[in-house]
N, C-alpha and C positions, 0 to 999 in steps of 0.2 A: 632631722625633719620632725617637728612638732605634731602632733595631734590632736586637731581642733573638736573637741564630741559634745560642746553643748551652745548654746546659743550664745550666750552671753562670751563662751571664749573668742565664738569669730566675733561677737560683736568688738571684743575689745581688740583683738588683730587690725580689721577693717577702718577700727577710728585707727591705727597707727600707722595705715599702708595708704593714707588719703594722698599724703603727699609726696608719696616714691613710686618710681616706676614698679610696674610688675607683670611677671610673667603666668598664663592662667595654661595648666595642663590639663585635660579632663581624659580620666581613663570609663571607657562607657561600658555599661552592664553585661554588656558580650561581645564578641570578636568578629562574628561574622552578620550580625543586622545592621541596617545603615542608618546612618546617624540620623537621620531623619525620626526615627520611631524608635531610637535606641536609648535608654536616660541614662543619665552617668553617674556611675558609682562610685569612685571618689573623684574630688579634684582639687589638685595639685595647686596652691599657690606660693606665686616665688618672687624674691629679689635676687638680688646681686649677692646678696649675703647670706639670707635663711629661706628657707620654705614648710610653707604648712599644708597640714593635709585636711582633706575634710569629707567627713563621710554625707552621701548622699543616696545609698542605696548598696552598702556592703554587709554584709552576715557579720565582719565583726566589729564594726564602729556604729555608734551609735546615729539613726535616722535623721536629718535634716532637711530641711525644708529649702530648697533653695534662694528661697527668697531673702532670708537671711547675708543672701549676696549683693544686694540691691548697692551697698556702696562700693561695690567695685568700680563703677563708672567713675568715681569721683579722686582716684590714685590719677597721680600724673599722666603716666600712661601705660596702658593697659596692650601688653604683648600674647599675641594666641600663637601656640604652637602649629594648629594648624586651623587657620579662620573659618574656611568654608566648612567643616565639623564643627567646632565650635557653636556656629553662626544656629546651629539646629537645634540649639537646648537654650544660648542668649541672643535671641536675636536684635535685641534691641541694645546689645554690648558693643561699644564702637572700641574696636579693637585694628592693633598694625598685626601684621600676621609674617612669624618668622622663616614659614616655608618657601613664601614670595621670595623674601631676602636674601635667602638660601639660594637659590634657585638663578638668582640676577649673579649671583656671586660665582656660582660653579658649573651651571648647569645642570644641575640636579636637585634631590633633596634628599636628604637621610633621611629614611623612614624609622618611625618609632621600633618595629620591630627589632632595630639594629640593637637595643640593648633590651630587651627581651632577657629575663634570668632562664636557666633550665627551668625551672620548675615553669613556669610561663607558655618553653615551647612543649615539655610532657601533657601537661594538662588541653593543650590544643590541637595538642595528635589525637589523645587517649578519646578526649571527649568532643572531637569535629563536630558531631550536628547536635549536640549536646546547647542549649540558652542559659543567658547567662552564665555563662563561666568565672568573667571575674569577679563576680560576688564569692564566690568559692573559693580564688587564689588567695591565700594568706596576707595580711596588708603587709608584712616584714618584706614580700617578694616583690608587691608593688614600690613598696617603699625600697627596694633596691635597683627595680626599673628606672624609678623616675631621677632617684640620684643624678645617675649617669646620662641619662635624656636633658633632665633640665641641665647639667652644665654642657652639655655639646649646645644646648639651645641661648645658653647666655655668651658662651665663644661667639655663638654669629654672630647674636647684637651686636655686643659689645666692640668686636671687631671690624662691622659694615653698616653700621646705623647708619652712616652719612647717606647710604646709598638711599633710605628713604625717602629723602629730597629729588630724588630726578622724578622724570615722566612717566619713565614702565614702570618705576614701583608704584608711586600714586594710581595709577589705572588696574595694576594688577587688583589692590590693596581696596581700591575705593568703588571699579565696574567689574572686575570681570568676576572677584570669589562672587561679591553679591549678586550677579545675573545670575550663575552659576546657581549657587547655592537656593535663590527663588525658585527655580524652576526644578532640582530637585527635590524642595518641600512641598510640589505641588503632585508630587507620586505620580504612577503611570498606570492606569485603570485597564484591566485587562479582562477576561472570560477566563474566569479560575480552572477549568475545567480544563480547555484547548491550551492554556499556559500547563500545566500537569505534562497534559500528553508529549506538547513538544520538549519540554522539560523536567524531564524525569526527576533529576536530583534531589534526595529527601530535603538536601538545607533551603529548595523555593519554598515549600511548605511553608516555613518561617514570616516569609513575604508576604504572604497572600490572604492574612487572616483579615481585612477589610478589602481585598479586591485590587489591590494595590502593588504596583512592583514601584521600585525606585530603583533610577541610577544615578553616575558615579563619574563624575566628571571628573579627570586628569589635566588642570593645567598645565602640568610641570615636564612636559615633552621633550624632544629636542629640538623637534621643526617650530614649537610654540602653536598648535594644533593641537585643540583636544582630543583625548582619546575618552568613551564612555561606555562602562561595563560593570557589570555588577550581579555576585550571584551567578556566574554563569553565562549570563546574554550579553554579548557584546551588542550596544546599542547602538554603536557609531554603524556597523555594520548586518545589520538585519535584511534577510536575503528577500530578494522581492517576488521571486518567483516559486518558493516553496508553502506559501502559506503561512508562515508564520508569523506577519505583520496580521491575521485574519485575528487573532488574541487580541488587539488593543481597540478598546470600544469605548464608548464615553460610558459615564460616572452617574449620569443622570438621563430621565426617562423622556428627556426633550432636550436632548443632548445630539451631537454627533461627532466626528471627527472632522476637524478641519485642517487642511496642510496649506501652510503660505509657502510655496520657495522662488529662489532668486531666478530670472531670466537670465542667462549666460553670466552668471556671477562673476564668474574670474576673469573675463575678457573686461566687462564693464570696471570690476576691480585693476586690473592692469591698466584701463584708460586714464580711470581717474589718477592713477600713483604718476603715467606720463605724463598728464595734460592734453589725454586723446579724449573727444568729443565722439560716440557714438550717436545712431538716430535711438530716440526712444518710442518713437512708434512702430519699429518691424524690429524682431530680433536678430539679435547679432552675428545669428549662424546665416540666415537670410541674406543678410547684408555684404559679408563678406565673400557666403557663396556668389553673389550677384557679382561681383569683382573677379571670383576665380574662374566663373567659367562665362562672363561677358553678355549678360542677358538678365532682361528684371524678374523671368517668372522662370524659380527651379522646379523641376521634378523632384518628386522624392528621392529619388537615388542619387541627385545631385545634392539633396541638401544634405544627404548623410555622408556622401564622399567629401562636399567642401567641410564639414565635422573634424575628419579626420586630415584632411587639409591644413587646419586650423592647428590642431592640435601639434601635428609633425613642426608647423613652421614655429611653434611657442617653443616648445621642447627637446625638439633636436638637433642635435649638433652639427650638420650641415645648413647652410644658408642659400635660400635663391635669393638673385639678383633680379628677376620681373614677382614682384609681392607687393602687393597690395601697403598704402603711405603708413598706416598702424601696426605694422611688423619692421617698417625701418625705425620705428621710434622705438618698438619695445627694444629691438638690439642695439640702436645708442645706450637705452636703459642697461640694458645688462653689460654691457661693456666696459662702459660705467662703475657699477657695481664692483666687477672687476677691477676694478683700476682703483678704487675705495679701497677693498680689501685688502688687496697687497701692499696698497701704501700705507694704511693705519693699523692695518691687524682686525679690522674690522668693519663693520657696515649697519647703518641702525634701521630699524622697524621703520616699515611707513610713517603709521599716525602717532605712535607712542613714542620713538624713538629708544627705542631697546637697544642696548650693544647684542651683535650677533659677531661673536668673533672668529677667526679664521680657524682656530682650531680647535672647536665644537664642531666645525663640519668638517663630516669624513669624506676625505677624498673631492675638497670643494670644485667642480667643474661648473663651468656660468651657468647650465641648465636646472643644476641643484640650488646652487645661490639661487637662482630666481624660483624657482621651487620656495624655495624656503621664505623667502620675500612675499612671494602669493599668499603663500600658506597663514603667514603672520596678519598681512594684511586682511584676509578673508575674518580672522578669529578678533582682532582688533573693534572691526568695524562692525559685529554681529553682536560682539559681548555687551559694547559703548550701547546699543540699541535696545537690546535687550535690558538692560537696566535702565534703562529711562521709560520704558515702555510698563516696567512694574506697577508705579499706580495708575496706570490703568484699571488693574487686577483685584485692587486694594478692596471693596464692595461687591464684587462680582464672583457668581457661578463660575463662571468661564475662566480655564486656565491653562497658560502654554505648558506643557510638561515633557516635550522633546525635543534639544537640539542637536543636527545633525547637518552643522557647515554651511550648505545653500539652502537647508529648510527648515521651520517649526514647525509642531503639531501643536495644536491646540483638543482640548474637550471645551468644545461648546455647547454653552448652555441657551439655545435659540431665546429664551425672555431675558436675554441678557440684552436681546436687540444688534442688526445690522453696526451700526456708528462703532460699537466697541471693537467689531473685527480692523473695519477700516481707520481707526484712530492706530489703530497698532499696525497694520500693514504703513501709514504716511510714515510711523518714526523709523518702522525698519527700511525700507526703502528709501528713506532719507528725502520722500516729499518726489518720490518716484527718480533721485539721479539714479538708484536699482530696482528697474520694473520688477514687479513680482506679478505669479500665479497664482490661484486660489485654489483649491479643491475640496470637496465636502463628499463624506460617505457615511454609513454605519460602520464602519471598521478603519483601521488603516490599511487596511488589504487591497479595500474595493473606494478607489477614488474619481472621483469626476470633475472635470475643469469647469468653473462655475467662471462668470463675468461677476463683475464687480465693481 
């Protein structure tokens, strides 16, 4: 591995790598801040055949500027280890990203940690709430990391490039790391104080030196549903009734929090995948309460029984014969499914058309297939939205900075003006085929359902 330490040397690399592919690794200044507000201390670049290093922020290679990178764009093609990282130091670097490919390939992804030298994982123990650390590891160590990383990362290519060409890669590659990745650059503005309290651990400290947490979006699952966590706080899962959503406040002093989420998501999602037409003016618990117990106006306690109603008759594995015409269709559906899987080894995604094959699910019984079918479809159709919905954002205060499945949170900045909210509510709801909710508070804690 070469050692690029003055300007003029990448210059002359870069006029030579215009025309071959290449692969860009970036090791960042520390271990545990997120990429977002973390710069990179060296970065790795490779072919097929050599690769160079290049220092950007290490104690023993000389300081560069990155901009010195600027013709990276113009190499063939330009492979990121891992894009949605990447995407936080280049964003304007149009890059394939080899963890997608990885991931369509096996159902998983090696994580860089996997070749980690000792020295790598001592110095990660010793020094845990310790910044900047890999400025400090020796480049000889880094340079034995990346060895080993960059050829386990040119095997995928090389071996499943073709898979670039279908439909989940292009969407993973093109909507979902950049939705993704938007909305973790847009940080999570929180009350440094009440964040403390509920979170002790000295390494938040690190987060919070502008007010700001970020998290940490996992496309790479099994169900194909995000998981998001970082730091500590699982953000998918933020408990609603202890308090702790009471920390996220807006950014600005004519600001608030706004939450848009889906009206029975998953049922109107399950419609659309059958070709079932729900009403869009009463919601779908309504509706179909009004079928289970034969009458147009429910009681409260009937529309939380018909809830669970609903739910028994989606997911469990006995069937009534008197239900309501939208549960004989989901069970053709899953039947269906069934009868796909065992015959091909597999079944694809709704919109994307992903292979989900039979033996990535444990233990397949039709209410997990369609589990899993839901799950795909939910994350497919929020991701596609969410990055369209970006320039929106592109001039504006105001910024989505939470996804969590059926909802976003926004920091609204009120002179951003009404239209900007409802310009981004039309693309997510898709021109209303998924009604959505509004709500606006001072916190995420304390929310109120607003008309709109």
């Amino acid at each position: 591995m070469q050692l690029l330490e003055t300007v003029t040397d990448v210059e002359t690399v870069m006029e030579r790598l215009q025309k071959q592919d290449i692969l860009i690794v970036p090791i960042l200044t520390d271990t545990k801040t997120h990429p977002a507000v973390n710069p990179v201390c060296v970065l790795c670049i490779s072919t097929s055949t050599e690769s160079f290093l290049i220092g950007l922020d290490h104690n023993e290679m000389e300081v560069l500027d990155k901009s010195v990178l600027l013709r990276l764009a113009s190499s063939q093609r330009v492979w990121a280890a891992d894009k949605k990282a990447l995407f936080h130091s280049f964003p304007d670097l149009a890059t394939d990203d080899v963890a997608s490919l990885e991931y369509l390939v096996s159902g998983e992804v090696t994580k860089a940690e996997t070749f980690y030298t000792i020295t790598h994982r001592h110095m990660m123990n010793v020094y845990d709430t310790a910044v900047k650390v890999n400025k400090s590891i020796p480049i000889m160590q880094h340079i034995a990391f990346l060895e080993g990383y960059v050829a386990h990362l040119w095997s995928v290519i090389n071996n499943h490039v073709s898979i670039c060409d279908t439909t989940a890669y292009k969407w993973l590659n093109e909507q979902a790391i950049p939705a993704l990745s938007f909305i973790e650059s847009n940080g999570i503005h929180v009350d440094r104080q009440l964040a403390v309290q509920r979170y002790p651990d000295k390494r938040l400290g690190r987060h919070l030196a502008t007010g700001l947490l970020y998290s940490e979006y996992n496309l790479f699952t099994k169900t194909g549903r995000c998981s998001n966590k970082f730091a500590g706080i699982n953000y998918a899962a933020l408990n609603k009734r202890d308090g702790t959503r009471k920390m996220f406040t807006s950014r600005y002093e004519t600001g608030m929090m706004v939450m848009v989420d889906f009206e029975s998501f998953h049922l109107r999602l399950i419609a659309d995948m059958i070709g079932y037409e729900f009403p869009t003016n009463i919601p779908v618990h309504q509706y179909l309460g009004q079928q289970y117990f034969d009458k147009p106006n429910l009681t409260p306690e009937e529309y939380d029984e018909g809830k669970k109603i609903t739910f028994r008759l989606l997911y469990g594995e006995d069937r009534d014969d008197n239900i309501p015409e939208f549960f004989k269709a989901v069970y053709q559906y899953i039947d269906m499914l069934m009868v796909l899987l065992n015959k091909n080894g597999y079944i694809l995604s709704p919109y994307n058309k992903r292979h989900i094959e039979r033996d990535k699910i444990e233990d397949p019984t039709p209410s997990k297939v369609f589990n899993y079918m839901v799950q795909l479809a939910e994350t497919e159709v929020n991701l596609t939205s969410i990055n369209k919905m970006k320039t929106l954002f592109e001039n504006t205060n105001s910024k989505p900075m939470l996804y969590t499945y059926d909802s976003i949170l926004f920091d609204y900045d009120v002179h951003d003006g009404k239209k900007l909210l409802m310009d981004a509510i039309a693309i997510l709801s898709h021109d209303n085929k998924f009604p959505m909710r509004v709500y606006y508070g001072k916190t995420y804690d304390e929310l109120t359902e607003v008309s709109v």
